[in-house]
N, C-alpha and C positions, 0 to 999 in steps of 0.2 A: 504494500500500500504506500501509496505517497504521501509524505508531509507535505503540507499545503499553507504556506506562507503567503498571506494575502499582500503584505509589504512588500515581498518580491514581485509578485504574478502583474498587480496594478499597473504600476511604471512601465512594465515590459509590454502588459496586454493594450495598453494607450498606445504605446508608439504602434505597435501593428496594427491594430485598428483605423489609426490614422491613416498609416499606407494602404492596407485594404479597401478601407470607406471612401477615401483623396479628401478626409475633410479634419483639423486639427484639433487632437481630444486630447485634454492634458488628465494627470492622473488623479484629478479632483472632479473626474468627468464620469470616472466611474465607481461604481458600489456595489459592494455584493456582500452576500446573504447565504454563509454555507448550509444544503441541506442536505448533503450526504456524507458520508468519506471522500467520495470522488466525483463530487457535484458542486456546482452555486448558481443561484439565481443572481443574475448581472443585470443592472440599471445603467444605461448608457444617459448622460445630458449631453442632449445636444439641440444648437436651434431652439433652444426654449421649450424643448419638447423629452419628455423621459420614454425610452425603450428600453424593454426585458426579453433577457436573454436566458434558455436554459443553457448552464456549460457543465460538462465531464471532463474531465482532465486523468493523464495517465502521465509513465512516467518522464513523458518527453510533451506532448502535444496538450493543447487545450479546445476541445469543438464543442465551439458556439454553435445553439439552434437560430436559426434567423427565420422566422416563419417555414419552418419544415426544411428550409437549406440550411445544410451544415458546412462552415467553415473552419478551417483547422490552421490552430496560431502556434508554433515551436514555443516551448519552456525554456528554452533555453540561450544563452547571450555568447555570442564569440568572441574569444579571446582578446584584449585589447592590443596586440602585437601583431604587425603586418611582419609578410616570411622574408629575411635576409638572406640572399636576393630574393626580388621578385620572382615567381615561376615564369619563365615566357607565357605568353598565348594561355595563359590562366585568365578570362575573363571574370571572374570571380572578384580582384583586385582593381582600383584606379590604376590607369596607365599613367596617370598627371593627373594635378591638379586641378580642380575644374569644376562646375557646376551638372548635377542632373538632370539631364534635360527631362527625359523619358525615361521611364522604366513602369512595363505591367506585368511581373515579376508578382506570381504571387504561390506561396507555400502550399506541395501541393501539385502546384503546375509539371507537365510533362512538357518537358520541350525537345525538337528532333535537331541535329545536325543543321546549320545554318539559319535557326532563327532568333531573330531580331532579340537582342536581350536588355539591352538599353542604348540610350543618347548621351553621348557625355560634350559637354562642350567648353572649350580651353582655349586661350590666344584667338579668340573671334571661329574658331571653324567647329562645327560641333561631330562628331565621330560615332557613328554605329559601330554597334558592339554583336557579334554574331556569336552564337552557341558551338563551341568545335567540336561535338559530340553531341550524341544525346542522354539525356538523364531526366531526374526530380527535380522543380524546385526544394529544397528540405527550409531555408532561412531566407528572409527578405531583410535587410540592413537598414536601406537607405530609402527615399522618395524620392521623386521628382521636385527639385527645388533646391535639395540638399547641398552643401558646398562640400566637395570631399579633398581631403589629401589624397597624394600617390599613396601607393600599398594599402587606402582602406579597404575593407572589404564589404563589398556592398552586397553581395549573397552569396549562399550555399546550394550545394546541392549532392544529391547520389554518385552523380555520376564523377570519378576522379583522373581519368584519361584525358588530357589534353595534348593530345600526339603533333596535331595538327597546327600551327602557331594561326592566331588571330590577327587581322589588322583591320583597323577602322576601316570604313566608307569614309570619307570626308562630303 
């Protein structure tokens, strides 16, 4: 069974719902109400407006009911060390510095071999980021807007093969 630290889960469950929802939930946005071992009823404010959510959680994920759709948030926060050196063609990390533009990256997602993973844009040209394999999404990091350093890591996933080196579109 899981311990279930609400002080933990909050901060982390805000930011991903943020990125989920595209809309900014700070962690005074949400409440909850344990009614199981491995349950809580969740109060979202937003908009002036309160939504309930039933959640289960285990010992990694946490799925939200959202009217009969389930959505599935990681428990879990990555390392705060980017890897010395960089991996090549590891789209996983900033290649530079930069703003994001685009990313719909969500936990969860399959994606195949050459699709679209985000928009990063740096020195005026912004750069498509393409998948060099296929895999899971497992972690969402960052949003759209976000300011990153190089080596941040803006998501995870299954799949750990990066054979093929990556380079932007411009």
């Amino acid at each position: 069974m899981v311990s279930f630290d609400p002080q933990h889960v909050i901060p982390l469950l805000a930011a991903q719902l943020s990125t989920a929802w595209h809309q900014p939930l700070q962690p005074t946005d949400l409440h909850l109400h344990v009614t199981g071992p491995q349950s809580f009823q969740l109060w979202v404010l937003s908009a002036g407006q309160c939504h309930s959510y039933s959640v289960q959680y285990d010992n990694h994920f946490l799925y939200v009911d959202q009217q009969g759709q389930q959505q599935i948030f990681s428990l879990t926060v990555p390392e705060a060390r980017p890897p010395q050196p960089l991996p090549t063609g590891d789209p996983r990390y900033a290649k530079l510095n930069g703003k994001l533009s685009q990313i719909t990256l969500q936990v969860g997602q399959i994606v195949t071999k050459g699709t679209p993973l985000y928009v990063l844009t740096a020195m005026k040209m912004q750069m498509t980021y393409h998948a060099p394999a296929s895999g899971t999404i497992t972690q969402v990091f960052a949003q759209a807007g976000d300011t990153l350093n190089q080596g941040q890591m803006i998501f995870d996933w299954t799949e750990e093969r990066f054979d093929d080196p990556i380079s932007p579109e411009a």
